[in-house]
Every structure is written in structure tokens, then in C-alpha cells.
C-alpha positions as MATLAB code, in Angstrom:
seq = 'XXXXXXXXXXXXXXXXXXXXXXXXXXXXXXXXXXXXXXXXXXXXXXXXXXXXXXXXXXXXXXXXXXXXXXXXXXXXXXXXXXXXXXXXXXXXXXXXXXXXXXXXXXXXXXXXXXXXXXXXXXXXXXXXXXXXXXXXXXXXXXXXXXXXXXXXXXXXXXXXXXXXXXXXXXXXXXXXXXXXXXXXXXXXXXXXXXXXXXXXXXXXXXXXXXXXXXXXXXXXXXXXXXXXXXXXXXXXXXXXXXXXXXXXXXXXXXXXXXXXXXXXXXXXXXXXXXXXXXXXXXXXXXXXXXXXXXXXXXXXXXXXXXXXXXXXXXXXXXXXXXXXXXXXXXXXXXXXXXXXXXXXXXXXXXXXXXXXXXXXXXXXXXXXXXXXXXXXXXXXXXXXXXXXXXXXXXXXXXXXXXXXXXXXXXXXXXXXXXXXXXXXXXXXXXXXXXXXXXXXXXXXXXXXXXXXXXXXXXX';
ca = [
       0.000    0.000    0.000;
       1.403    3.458   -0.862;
       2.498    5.999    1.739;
       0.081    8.490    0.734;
      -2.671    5.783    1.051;
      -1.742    4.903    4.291;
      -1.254    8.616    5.653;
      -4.775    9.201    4.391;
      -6.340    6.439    5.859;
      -4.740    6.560    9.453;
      -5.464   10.550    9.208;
      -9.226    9.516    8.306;
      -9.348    7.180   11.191;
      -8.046    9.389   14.168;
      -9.911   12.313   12.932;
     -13.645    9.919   12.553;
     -12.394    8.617   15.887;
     -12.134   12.552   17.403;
     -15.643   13.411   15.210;
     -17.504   10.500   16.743;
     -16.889   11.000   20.105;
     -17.123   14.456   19.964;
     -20.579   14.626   18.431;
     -21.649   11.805   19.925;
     -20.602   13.033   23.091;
     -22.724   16.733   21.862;
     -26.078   14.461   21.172;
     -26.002   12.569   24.824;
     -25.555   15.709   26.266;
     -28.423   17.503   24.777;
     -30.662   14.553   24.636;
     -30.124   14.332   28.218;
     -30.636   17.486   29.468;
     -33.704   17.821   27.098;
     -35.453   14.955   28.969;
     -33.992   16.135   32.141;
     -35.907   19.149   31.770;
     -39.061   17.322   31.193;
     -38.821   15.489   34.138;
     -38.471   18.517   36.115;
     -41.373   20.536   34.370;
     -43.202   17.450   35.428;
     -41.918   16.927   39.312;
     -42.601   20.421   39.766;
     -46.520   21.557   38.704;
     -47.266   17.698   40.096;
     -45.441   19.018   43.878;
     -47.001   21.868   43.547;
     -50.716   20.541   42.800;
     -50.364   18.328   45.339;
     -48.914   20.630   47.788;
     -52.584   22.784   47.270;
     -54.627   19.584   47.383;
     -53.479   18.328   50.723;
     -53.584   22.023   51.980;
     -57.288   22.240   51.343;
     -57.819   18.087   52.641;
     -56.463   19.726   55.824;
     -58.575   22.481   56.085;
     -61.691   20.015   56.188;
     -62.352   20.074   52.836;
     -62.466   16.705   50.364;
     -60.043   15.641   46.766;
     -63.738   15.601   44.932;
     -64.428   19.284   46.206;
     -61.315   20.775   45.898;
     -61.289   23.844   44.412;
     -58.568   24.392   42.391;
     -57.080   25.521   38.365;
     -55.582   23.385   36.396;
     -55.898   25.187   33.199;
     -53.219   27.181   33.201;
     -50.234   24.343   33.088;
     -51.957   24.057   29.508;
     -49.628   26.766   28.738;
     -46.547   24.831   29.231;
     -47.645   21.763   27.533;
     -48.701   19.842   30.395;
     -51.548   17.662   30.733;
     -53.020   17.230   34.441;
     -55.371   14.431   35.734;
     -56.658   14.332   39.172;
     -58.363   10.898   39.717;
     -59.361    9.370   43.339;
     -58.074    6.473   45.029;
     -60.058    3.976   43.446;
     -59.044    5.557   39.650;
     -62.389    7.455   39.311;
     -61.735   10.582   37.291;
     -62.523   14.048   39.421;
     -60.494   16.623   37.260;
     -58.277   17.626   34.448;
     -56.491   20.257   32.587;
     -56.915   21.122   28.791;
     -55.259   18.592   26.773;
     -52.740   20.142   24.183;
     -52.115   17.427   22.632;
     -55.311   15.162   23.124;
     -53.343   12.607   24.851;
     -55.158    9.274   26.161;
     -55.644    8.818   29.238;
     -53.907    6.439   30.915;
     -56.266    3.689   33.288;
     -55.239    4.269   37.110;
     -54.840    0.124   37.607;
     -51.918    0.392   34.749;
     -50.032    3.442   36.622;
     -50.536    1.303   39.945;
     -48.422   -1.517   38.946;
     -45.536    1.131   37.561;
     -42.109    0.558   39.644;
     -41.568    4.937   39.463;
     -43.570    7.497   39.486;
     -41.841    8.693   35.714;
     -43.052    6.245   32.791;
     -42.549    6.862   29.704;
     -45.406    5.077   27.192;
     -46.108    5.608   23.243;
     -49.512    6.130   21.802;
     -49.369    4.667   18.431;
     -51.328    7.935   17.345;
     -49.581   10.554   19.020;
     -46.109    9.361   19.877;
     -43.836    9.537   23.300;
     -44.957   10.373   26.299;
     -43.679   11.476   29.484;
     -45.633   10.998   32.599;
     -45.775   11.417   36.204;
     -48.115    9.722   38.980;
     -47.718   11.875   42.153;
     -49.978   10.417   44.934;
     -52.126   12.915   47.277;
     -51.841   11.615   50.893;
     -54.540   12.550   53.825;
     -52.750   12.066   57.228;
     -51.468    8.660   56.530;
     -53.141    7.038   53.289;
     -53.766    8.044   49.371;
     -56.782    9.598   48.869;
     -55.900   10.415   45.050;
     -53.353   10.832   42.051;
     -52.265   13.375   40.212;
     -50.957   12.118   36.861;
     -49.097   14.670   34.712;
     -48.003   13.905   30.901;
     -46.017   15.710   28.218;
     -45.774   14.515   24.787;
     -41.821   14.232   23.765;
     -42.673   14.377   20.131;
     -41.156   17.986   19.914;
     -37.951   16.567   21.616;
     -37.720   13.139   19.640;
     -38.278   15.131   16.689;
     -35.818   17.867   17.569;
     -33.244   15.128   18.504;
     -34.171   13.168   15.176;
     -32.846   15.939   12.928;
     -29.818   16.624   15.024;
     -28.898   12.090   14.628;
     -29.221   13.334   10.877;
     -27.085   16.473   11.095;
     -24.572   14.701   12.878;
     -24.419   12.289   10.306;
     -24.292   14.412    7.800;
     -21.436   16.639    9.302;
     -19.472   13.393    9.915;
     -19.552   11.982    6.691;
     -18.527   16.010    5.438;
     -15.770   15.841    7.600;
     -14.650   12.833    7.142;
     -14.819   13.590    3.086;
     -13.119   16.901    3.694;
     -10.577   14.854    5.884;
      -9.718   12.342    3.362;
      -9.189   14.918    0.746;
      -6.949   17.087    2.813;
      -5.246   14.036    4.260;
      -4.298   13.099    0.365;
      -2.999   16.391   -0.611;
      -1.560   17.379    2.171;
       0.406   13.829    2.127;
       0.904   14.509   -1.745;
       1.981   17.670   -0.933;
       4.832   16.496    1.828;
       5.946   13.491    0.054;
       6.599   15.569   -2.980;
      10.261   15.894   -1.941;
      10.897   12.127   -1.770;
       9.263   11.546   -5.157;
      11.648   14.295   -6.631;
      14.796   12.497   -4.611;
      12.972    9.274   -6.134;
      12.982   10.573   -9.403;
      16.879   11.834   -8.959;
      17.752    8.330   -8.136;
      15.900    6.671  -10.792;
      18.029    9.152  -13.565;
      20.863    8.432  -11.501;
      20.845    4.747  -12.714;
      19.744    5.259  -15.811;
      22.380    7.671  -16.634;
      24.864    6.206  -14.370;
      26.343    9.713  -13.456;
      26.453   11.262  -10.611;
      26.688   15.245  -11.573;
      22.745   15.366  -11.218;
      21.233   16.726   -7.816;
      17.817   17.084   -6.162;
      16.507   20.144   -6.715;
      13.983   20.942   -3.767;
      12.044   24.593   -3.236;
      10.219   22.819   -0.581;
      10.165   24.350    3.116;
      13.122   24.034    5.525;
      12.006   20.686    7.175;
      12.939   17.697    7.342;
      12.501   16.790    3.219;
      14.860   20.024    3.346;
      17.061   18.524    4.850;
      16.665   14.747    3.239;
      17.274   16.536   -0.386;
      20.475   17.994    1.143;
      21.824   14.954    2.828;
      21.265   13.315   -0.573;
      22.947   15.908   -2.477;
      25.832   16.002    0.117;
      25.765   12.234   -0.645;
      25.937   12.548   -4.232;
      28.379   15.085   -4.080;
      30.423   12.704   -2.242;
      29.883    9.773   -4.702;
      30.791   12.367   -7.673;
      34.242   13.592   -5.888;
      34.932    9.345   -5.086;
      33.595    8.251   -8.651;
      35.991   11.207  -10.434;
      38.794   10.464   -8.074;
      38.947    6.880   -8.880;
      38.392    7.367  -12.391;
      41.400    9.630  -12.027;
      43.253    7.113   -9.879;
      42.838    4.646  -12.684;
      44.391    7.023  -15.492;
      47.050    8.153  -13.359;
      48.035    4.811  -12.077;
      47.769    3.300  -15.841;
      49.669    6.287  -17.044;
      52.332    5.600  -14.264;
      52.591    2.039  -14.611;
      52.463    2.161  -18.926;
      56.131    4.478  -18.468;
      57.952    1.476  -16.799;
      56.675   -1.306  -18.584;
      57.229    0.497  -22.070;
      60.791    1.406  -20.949;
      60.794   -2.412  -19.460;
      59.552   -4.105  -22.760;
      61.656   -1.656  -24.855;
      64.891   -2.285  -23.358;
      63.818   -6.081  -23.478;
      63.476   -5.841  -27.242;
      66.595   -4.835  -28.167;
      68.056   -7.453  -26.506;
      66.640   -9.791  -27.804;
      66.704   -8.521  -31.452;
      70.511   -7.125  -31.199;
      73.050  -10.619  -30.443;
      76.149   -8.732  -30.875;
      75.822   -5.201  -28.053;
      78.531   -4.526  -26.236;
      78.937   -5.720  -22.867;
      78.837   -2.230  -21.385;
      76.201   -1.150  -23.751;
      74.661   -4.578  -21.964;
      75.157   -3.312  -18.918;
      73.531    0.002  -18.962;
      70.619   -1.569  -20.876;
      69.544   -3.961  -17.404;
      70.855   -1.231  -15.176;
      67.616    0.509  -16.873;
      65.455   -1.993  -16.644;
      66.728   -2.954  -13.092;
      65.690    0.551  -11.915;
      61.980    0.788  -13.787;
      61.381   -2.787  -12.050;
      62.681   -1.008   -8.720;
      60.492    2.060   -9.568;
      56.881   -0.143  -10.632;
      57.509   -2.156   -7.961;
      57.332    1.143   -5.132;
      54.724    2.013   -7.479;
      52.581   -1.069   -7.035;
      53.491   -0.716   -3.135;
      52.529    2.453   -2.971;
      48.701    1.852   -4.488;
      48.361   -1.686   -2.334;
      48.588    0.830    1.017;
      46.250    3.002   -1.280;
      43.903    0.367   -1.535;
      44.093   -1.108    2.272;
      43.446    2.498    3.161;
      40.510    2.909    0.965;
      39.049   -0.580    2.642;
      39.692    0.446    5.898;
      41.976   -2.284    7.303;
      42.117   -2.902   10.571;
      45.977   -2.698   11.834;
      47.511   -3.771   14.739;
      48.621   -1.133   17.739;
      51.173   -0.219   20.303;
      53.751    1.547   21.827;
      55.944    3.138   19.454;
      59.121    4.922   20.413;
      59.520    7.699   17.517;
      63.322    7.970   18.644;
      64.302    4.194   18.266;
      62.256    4.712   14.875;
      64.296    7.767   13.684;
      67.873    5.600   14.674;
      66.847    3.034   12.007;
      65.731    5.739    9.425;
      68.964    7.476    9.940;
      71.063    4.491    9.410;
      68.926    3.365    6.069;
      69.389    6.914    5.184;
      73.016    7.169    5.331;
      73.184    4.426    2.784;
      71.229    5.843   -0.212;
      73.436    7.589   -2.760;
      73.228   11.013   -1.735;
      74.330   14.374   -1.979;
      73.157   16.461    0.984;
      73.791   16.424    4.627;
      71.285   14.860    7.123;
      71.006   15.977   10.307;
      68.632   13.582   12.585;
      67.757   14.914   16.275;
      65.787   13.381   19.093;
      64.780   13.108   22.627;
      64.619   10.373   24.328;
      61.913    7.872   25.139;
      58.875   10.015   22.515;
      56.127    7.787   22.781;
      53.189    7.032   20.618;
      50.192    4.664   20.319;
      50.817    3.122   16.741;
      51.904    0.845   14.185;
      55.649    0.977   14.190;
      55.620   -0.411   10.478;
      53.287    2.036    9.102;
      55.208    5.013   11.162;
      58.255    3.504   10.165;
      56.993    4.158    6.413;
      56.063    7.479    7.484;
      59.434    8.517    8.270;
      60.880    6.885    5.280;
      58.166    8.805    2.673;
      59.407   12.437    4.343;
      63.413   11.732    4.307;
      63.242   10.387    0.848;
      60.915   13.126   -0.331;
      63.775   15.872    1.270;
      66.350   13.920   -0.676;
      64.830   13.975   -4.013;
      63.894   17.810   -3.975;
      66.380   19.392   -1.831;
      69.937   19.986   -4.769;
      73.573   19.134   -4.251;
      75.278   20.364   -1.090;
      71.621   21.343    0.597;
      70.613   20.654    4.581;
      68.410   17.880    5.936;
      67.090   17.639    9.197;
      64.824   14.860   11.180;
      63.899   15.346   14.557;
      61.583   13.284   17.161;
      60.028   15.750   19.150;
      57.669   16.228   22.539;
      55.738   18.840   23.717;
      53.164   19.953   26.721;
      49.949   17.461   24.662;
      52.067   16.036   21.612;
      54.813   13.707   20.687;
      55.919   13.873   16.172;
      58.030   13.780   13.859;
      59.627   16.505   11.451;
      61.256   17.050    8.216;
      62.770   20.289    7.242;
      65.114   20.524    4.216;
      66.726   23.375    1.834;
      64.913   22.239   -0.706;
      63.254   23.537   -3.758;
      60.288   24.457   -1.858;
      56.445   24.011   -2.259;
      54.868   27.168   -4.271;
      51.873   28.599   -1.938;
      49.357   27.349   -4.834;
      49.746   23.856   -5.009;
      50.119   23.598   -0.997;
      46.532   22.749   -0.986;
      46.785   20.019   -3.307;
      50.480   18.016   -2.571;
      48.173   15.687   -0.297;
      46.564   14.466   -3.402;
      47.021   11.168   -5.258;
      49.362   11.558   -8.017;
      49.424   15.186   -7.942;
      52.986   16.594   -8.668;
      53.953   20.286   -8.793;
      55.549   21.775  -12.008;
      58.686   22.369  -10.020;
      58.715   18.556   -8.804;
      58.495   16.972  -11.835;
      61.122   19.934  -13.325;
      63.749   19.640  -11.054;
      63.058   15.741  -10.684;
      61.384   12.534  -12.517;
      61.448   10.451  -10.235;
      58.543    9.987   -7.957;
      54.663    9.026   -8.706;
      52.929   11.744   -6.504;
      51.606    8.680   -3.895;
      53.846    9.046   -1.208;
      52.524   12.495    0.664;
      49.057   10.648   -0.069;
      50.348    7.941    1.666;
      51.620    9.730    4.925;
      48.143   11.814    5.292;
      46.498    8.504    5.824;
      48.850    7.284    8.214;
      48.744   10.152   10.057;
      45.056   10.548   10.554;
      44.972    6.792   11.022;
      46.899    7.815   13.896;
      44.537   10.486   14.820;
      47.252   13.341   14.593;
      47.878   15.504   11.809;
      50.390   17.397    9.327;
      51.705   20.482    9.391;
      53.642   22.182    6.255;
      55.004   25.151    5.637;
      57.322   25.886    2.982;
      59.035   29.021    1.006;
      59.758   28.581   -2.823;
      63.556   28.255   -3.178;
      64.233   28.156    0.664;
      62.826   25.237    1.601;
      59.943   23.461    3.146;
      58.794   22.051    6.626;
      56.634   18.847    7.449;
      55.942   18.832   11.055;
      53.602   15.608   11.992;
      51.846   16.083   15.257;
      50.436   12.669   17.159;
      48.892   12.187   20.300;
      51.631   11.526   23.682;
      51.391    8.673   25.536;
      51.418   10.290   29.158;
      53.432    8.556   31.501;
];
């Protein structure tokens, strides 16, 4: 069952729930009190005829002399009879409605003194038997009546009015129920609608476009835009990742299958000519293999692989960089620093790497006779790492975008080829897998500074 069906439907239901008790309630209240009132009319004139016939019984006088006008209760309707004990009539009032008169044996055997009978001419009744006492036995009745056909008919037309305005209301309900339900689930058929075009078009540029109120389908539509805006940015970035990683593995394997080609087709090449051919191809395998590396801790990162944690000292960490370091083939002077016992929760592997990625980046960009320096470092709420270097620098426009994958600076790739653009990429994820973060400033021509902040173990 649609939404909208069942919105209407439970909105029909409470409100013909409310409507029904309400006017319900409205007719039981005024039926009531209408035949309240009637009963009182009643109670009273009968009181008060009796009240005058047992004043004049007392004052010697008899029921069958009694003197006294019953004509004017006429006026409100009321039929009086004034029989004796034995039900022989003595008096009675005009009748206003020619109502029957009921036989005295029949209004003995009645359990109240209020009956109400129907006259299959005339309709309800209402009627009252007061007895008229002398001293200490009934020497008469007084029997009052009122016809109820006003009231029954009066109460009649309101059963139809109420029925009427019920089946209105509930009409009127049931239409506004369906558009107001139209009306609010208007946003989720246009986000319905997005996502249909979405898979039919299999691109994710489109976006919900909702005038709507600021509500909650306001802020559905949004959430769904933020959500396509974040499956755009990851469907663009891995279509990028795929290019760049293609274009970045084609360069070694062309190199790779070139060099392996003229060996093969050339028998006689000098030995040194030899030599300088698998030196080549020695150093592309060396390079696609950090390549592939580099994209498998791309990858683990993207699945969000669970790694394994402890204590870390930064300073035993920065010993074994420094003595890989001091083994590469370089040209600049490296200057390591470090207090001791600079604690960390982490993977010492992954850290390890971390190191490794910064020192060889300050290497490759920093020119002949330049400065490195590597220092583990604590403070009053952090323990890190740093990397400063008099290096080419990082120009203050692509700052914002080194962290990116693949994403090498005109200067980089100028005053160096080496180098796929992974490796910063690589050392943001550590870092924030670490829950601490980087820090980099840097001066075109001067140098720059990666400072790597991570949270201190307190002792």
C-alpha cells in the first residue's frame, strides 16, 4: 500500500475517531438534558398541585371538592389528571395534545412514578403519577403527561445532522489528508525521481533540486545531495586514480619491454652497452615495484583495514631511518635529532613508512650540497616527527593540493622525474589513522617544513 494511502487512511481514522466522540458526546448531552428538563417541568406543577390539594384536605375540605385551576399548566404543555383512590376521574387540565388517558390500575403496577409510554397515534410520552396523601393514606393521584414528540423530533434531525457533518468531515478529511500527504511526500518523489536518472544515466553530476520548506525533506534533499556530491568527488577520483596509475605504470613497462626488445633482437651489443641496458630496466622494475606498493597501502586504506597497535618509540624509529638513510646515494647532509623515550600509540611499520616517505621526499627535492634535518620531538599534549630541508620548496598554490594522489607540482616533476605523486598521499592517511595531523610550511627556493603532530602517551 502506498504511503500516501496509508497517511490518508490513518489521518481519516483518528480524525472519525475525534468526530464520533465528539458529536456523539454533543447528542447525549443535549438529549439528556432535554429529557432532564421534562422530568423537572413534570416533578414540579405535580409538587405543587399536590402541595394545594393536601392544603385544602387539611382544612376540612375533600379531593372531589377541591377547588382548584388546572388550566393554566396548559400553557406549558402539560396535561393534568386528578383521579381518586379507586381511579375514578374528578379533574383535568386542557389537553394540548389530546393525549389518552392512561387507566389508574396500569399506573398502579408502575415501579416509578416517571413512565414513559407511546400512543401509536400521538407518539412519546412522558408521565408522572404523584400520589395525594390525607394524614397517613392516598386519597388520590395526580398524573401529569407531556408529549416528547417535539424533543424526539428535535433530537431526530440533530442524529441526521450529525451524520451528515461526519460523513462532510470525514470527506473533507480524506481529501486534505491526500494532498496534504501529496503535498509532503513531494520531496521524496523528486529524490525518487533523482535516483531513478541516476541509474539510468549512471552519473552522478545530477542533484535534487527541492524549493520545498526548511524541514525535514529540506534537509533529506540535502543529505542526498551532500551524498551525491560525495559519490561524484569518489567516482571522479577513482576514475582519475585509474588514469594516473595506468599512465604511471604504462612508463615502466614500455621502458621495461623496450629495453627487453633490443636485446633480444641485437646478439652482438657490447657488454657495457649490456650493462647500462639492465641497469635501466633494473631501476623501472625497482620504480613499478614502489609504485605497485605504494597503491596496495592506497587500496588497504581505501578498505579500511584494521591494523595492529602499540607503543611506538619515535626515537628508536628515527635511529633506524637514519642508518637506512646514510646508505642511499646522496648528496646532501642529514642531520637527525631526538629526545629520548617520545612515545606514541601506533603501528611501528606504518610510522616507520612514514618517516621513510618524508626523508626520501627531502632527498629527491632538496639539490647538491643542501641541509636535511629529522627530529623526534615532545611537547606539553604532543609527541611527532619533522622534516625540514633546503629544498626547492612548495609554491603557496599547489600547498593545498600536494596531499593528493598523483598530484605533482611543475617544479617537482622539473627539477626531478622520479617519484609518482603517492607518497605524501600515503603519509596523510597514516597520520590521521593515527589520529594526529600534518603540518607544512614551505618558502619557494628556501625550503619546506613537514611537522607531523600525534597524540603523547602520558606517563
Amino acid at each position: 500500500m502506498p504511503i500516501r494511502l496509508r497517511l490518508t487512511l490513518w489521518s481519516c481514522l483518528i480524525f472519525g475517531f475525534l468526530l464520533a466522540a465528539i458529536t456523539i458526546s454533543i447528542y447525549l448531552v443535549h438529549s439528556t438534558s432535554n429529557y432532564k428538563e421534562q422530568d423537572r417541568i413534570l416533578s414540579k406543577i405535580s409538587l405543587h398541585i399536590r402541595g394545594e390539594l393536601e392544603k385544602e384536605i387539611k382544612e376540612g375540605g375533600s379531593l372531589s371538592e377541591a377547588r382548584f385551576s388546572l388550566e393554566k399548566f396548559s400553557l406549558n404543555g402539560v396535561y393534568v389528571l386528578i383521579n381518586d383512590a379507586s381511579g375514578n376521574y374528578i379533574a383535568a387540565s386542557l389537553n394540548p395534545f389530546r393525549a389518552p388517558d392512561a387507566p389508574l390500575p396500569d399506573l398502579r403496577k408502575m415501579k416509578r412514578n416517571l413512565h414513559t409510554f407511546t400512543d401509536p397515534e400521538f407518539g412519546r410520552f412522558r408521565m408522572m403519577v404523584t400520589p395525594v396523601w390525607d394524614a397517613d393514606r392516598v386519597v388520590g393521584y395526580i398524573q401529569a403527561e407531556i408529549s416528547l414528540k417535539q424533543i424526539d423530533t428535535s433530537l431526530a434531525r440533530l442524529k441526521w445532522l450529525i451524520f451528515f457533518v461526519t460523513c462532510t468531515g470525514l470527506f473533507l478529511a480524506a481529501a486534505g489528508s491526500w494532498f496534504l500527504a501529496r503535498k509532503a511526500l513531494s520531496g521524496v518523489e523528486i529524490i525518487s525521481q533523482t535516483a531513478q536518472a541516476i541509474a539510468v544515466s549512471q552519473g552522478f553530476d545530477r542533484r535534487v533540486l527541492y524549493t520545498g520548506a526548511k524541514d525535514e525533506l529540506s534537509q533529506l534533499a540535502e543529505t542526498f545531495n551532500e551524498m551525491l556530491e560525495s559519490l561524484e568527488n569518489a567516482f571522479v577520483s577513482q576514475r582519475r586514480f585509474i588514469a594516473y596509475a595506468s599512465h604511471e605504470l604504462r612508463a615502466p613497462l614500455t621502458t621495461i619491454r623496450g629495453n627487453l626488445d633490443i636485446l633480444q633482437r641485437m646478439k652482438n651489443i657490447p657488454p657495457e652497452d649490456q650493462v647500462e641496458i639492465l641497469g635501466d630496466t633494473r631501476r623501472e622494475a625497482i620504480r613499478m615495484s614502489k609504485l605497485v606498493a605504494d597503491l596496495l597501502s592506497l587500496a588497504r586504506a581505501d578498505a579500511g583495514q584494521e591494523i595492529r597497535m602499540q607503543i611506538v618509540d619515535l626515537s628508536k624509529l628515527l635511529k633506524e631511518v637514519e642508518s637506512e638513510i646514510q646508505a642511499w646515494d646522496k648528496k646532501v647532509s642529514i642531520q637527525a635529532e631526538w629526545e629520548p623515550s617520545v612515545m606514541t600509540w601506533g603501528n611501528e611499520d606504518l610510522l616507520k613508512q612514514l618517516l621513510l616517505i618524508l626523508a626520501e621526499n627531502a632527498v629527491r627535492y632538496t639539490p647538491e650540497g643542501g641541509h636535511i634535518m629529522l627530529a623526534a620531538y615532545l611537547d606539553s599534549r604532543h609527541c611527532g616527527i619533522r622534516a625540514a630541508d633546503t629544498g626547492i620548496g612548495i609554491d603557496p598554490r599547489d600547498l593545498p593540493n600536494i596531499f593528493e594522489r598523483f598530484y605533482r607540482s611543475e617544479s617537482a616533476r622539473m627539477h626531478s622525474s622520479e617519484g609518482s605523486g603517492l607518497g605524501l598521499s600515503i603519509a596523510k592517511w597514516i597520520v590521521e589513522l593515527h589520529g594526529g595531523n600534518i603540518i607544512v610550511t614551505s618558502v619557494p627556493g628556501e625550503g619546506s617544513d613537514f611537522q607531523v603532530r600525534l597524540p603523547k602517551i602520558k606517563e
